[in-house]
N, C-alpha and C positions, 0 to 999 in steps of 0.2 A: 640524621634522625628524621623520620619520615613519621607524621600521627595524622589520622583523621579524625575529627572531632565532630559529631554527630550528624554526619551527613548522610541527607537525602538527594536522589534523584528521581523526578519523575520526569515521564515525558507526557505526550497529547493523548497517547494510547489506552492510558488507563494505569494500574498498579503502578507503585514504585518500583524501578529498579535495581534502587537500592537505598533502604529507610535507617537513617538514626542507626550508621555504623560508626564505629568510635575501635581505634587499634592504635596501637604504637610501635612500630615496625624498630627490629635488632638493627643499629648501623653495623655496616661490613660484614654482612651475614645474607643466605640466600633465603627470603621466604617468598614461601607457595601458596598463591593464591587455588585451591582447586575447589570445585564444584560442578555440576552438571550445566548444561545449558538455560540461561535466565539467573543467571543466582547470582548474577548482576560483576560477576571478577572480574572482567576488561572495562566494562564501565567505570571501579575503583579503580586500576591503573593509570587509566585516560585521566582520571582524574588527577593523578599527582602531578603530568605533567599541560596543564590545562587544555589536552584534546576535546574533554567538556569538564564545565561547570558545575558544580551543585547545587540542586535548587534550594538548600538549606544548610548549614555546617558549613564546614572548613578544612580542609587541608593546612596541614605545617610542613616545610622544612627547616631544621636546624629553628624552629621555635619561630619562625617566620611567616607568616597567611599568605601561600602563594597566588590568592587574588589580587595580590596588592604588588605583581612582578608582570611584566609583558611576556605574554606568551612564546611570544619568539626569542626572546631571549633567554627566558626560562629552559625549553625545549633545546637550543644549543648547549646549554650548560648540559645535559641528561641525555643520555645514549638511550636509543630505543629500540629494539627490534620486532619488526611485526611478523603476523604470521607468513605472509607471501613475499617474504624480504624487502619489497617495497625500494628495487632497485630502480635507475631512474634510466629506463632502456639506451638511451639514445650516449650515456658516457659509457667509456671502457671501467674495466674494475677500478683502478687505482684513482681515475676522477671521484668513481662513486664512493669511497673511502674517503678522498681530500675532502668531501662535500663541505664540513664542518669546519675543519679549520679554514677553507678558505672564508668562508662567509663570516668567518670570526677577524679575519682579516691577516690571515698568516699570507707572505709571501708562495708562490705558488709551489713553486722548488721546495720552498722545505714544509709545505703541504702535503707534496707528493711522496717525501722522503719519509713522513710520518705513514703515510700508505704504507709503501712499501714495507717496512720494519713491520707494520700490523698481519702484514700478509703472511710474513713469518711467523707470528706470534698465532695467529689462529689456523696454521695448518694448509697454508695456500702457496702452492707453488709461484715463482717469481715471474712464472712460464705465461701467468695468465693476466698479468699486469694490461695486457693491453687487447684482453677479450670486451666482450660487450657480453650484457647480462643475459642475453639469447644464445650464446654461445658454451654458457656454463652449466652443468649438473643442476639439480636441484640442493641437495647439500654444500654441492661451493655457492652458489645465490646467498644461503644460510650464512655460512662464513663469511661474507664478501659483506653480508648488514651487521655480521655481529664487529666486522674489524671497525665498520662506519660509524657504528653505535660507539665503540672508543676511541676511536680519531681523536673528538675533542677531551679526551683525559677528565671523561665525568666521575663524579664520587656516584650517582647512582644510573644504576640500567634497568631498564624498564626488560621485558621480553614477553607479550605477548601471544603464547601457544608456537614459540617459534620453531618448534621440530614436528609440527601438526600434520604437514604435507609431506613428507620425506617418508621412504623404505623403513623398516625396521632396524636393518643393519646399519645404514644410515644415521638415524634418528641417535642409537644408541652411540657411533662415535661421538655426532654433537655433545650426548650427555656427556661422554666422559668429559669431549673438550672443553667445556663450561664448567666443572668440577675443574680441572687444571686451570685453568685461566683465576676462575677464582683461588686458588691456591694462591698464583704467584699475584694477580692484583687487589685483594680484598676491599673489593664494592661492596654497597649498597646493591642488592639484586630482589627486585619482584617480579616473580617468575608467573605468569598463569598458564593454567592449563586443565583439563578435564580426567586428565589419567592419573590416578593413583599412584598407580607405580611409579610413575614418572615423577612425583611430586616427593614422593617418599625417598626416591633415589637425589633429588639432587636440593632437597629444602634441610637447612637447620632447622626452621620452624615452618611448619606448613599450618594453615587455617583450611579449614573446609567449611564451606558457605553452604546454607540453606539456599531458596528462593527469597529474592528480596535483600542478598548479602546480610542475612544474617549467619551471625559466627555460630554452626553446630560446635566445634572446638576449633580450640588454639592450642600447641604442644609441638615437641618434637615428633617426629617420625616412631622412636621409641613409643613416648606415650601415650599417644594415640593406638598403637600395634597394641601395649598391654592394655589400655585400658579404655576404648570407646567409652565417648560420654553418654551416648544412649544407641534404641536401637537404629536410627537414621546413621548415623556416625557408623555403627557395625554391620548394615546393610550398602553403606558407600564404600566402605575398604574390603569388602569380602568376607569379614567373619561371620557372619549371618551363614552363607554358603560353606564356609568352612575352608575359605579358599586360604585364608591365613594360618590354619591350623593343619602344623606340617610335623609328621612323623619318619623314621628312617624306612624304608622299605627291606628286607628281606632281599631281595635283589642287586646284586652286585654286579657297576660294567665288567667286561671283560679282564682286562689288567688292574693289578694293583687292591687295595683295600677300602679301595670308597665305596663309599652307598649311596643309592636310588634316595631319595626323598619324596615324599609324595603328597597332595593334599587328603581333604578329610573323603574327597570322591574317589581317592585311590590311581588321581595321576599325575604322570611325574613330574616335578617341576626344577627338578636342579639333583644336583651330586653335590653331596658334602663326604669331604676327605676326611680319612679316618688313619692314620699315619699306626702303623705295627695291629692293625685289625684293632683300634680302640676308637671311640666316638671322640672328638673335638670336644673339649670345654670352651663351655659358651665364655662371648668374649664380654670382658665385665664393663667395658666403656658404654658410655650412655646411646653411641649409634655408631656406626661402622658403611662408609661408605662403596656402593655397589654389592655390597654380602649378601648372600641368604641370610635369612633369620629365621630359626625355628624355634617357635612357639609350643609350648607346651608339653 
C-alpha cells in the first residue's frame, strides 16, 4: 500500500510542483499517473522511492514514512524503470539485469541465473545475454530495464514514461508486455505518462493531474470515459473534440460483416466486428483490456 499524505514540493524556481496532494494508491493494481507537462507526476513517483524529498507531507508504504528508511535501501527493495532505460553502458545485458541482486549481496551465479530467467519472462532472446546496451534496439534497452526493475522481486515498480521514446509499433508491444507480466506477477505498478490512451490502456485506476499535481479526478478508465468530472478532465481525454464519441460508419472493409467506426469528425478509428451482419453488445464488465469502446 502506497499513500501520500499531504505533500508539497517546492523548488528555488517559484510555484510548487506539487501542493497538499493526499491519494492512497490500489496494492497489486496498475495506476496512471497522467497529466500534461508540470502537473508535477514524476515528481510524485521520485517521490515514493526517495529520488526527492518533500518539502511538506509524507509518503507511506505499507503504513510506514519512507523518510525514516535509507534511500538505497529503500530503492533496491523497488524496481524502477525510467524513460531512457538508464542502462549502465559499459555491462553486457545480463550484468545490467544482476545489478540488484548482486548489490543485495546474492552470489554472482545465481545473480546471473535470475537474469537470465528474467530475459525470458520479458521477451528477450538468450542470444543477447552478452550484448552491451549500444548494441540493442531501443525496445529491447526497454526490456532489458523492465527485467532490472524485477531482478530484485519487488512488490512495487515504479515506470516513469517508459515507452516515451520507442516506435509506435514498438511502444504498443511493450504495452501489451506490461499488461501480461502484470497478469502473471501482480505488483504494485505506478505508471506515468502524458498519453491518454496510454493510460487508459494499461491503468485499473488512473488519476489525471492538474498543474501543481492536483487531482482533476480519480476512476477507472470506465469512469472517467462516462463520466468527466468537469470540462479540463473532457478537454484532456478528447470528448470536448468528440474524439471519444464513436459511432458505426456506414462503410464496410472489404470481407466479412464488420464495420468502420468513426469519431464525431467522421474518421476512422478502429473496426468493430459484427458477427451474422449484427452489432456486438456492449461488454457489461466495468473495463476491458486493449478494446475499443464505443460511447454513445
Amino acid at each position: 500500500m502506497i499513500e501520500f499524505v499531504g505533500v508539497t514540493k517546492s523548488y528555488d524556481d517559484g510555484a510548487p510542483a506539487v501542493e497538499n496532494f493526499s491519494l492512497r494508491l490500489a496494492p497489486r493494481r496498475i495506476t496512471v499517473l497522467v497529466g500534461s507537462s508540470g502537473s508535477g507526476k514524476t515528481t510524485l513517483l521520485r517521490m515514493i522511492n526517495r529520488m526527492v524529498d518533500p518539502s511538506a507531507g509524507h509518503v507511506e508504504i505499507d503504513g510506514e514514512d519512507v523518510a525514516g528508511r535509507s534511500p538505497v535501501t529503500l530503492r533496491r527493495g523497488i524496481g524502477y524503470v525510467p524513460q531512457d532505460a538508464g542502462l549502465l553502458p559499459h555491462r553486457r545485458v545480463i550484468d545490467n539485469i544482476a545489478t540488484v541482486p548482486l548489490l543485495k549481496g546474492e552470489p554472482r551465479g545465481a545473480a546471473q541465473l535470475r537474469a537470465s530467467e528474467l530475459m525470458n519472462v520479458v521477451g528477450l532472446s538468450p542470444a543477447l545475454a552478452r550484448r552491451y546496451p549500444a548494441q540493442l534496439s531501443g525496445g529491447q534497452r526497454q526490456r532489458v530495464a523492465v527485467a532490472r526493475a524485477l531482478a530484485g522481486d519487488p512488490n512495487i515498480l515504479l515506470m516513469d514514461e517508459p515507452f516515451g521514446a520507442v516506435d509506435p509499433i514498438v511502444r504498443a508491444d511493450l504495452q501489451q508486455e506490461t499488461l501480461r507480466l502484470q497478469q502473471e506477477l501482480r505488483k504494485t505498478i505506478v505508471f506515468v505518462t502524458h498519453d491518454i490512451d496510454e493510460a487508459f490502456l494499461l491503468g485499473d485506476e488512473v488519476v489525471v493531474l492538474r498543474p501543481g499535481a492536483q487531482v482533476a479526478q480519480h476512476g477507472t478508465p470506465t469512469d472517467i470515459l462516462a463520466e468527466p468530472a468537469d470540462d479540463f478532465v473532457a478537454a484532456f481525454i478528447g470528448s470536448a473534440r468528440g474524439k471519444r464519441r464513436l459511432t458505426i460508419s456506414t462503410r464496410r472493409p472489404r470481407d466479412g460483416d464488420d464495420r468502420v467506426v468513426v469519431d464525431a469528425g467522421g474518421y476512422p478509428v478502429g473496426v468493430i466486428t459484427a458477427p451474422g451482419g449484427r452489432l456486438p453488445v456492449a461488454d457489461p464488465t466495468p473495463r476491458s483490456r486493449g478494446g475499443t469502446q464505443v460511447v454513445g
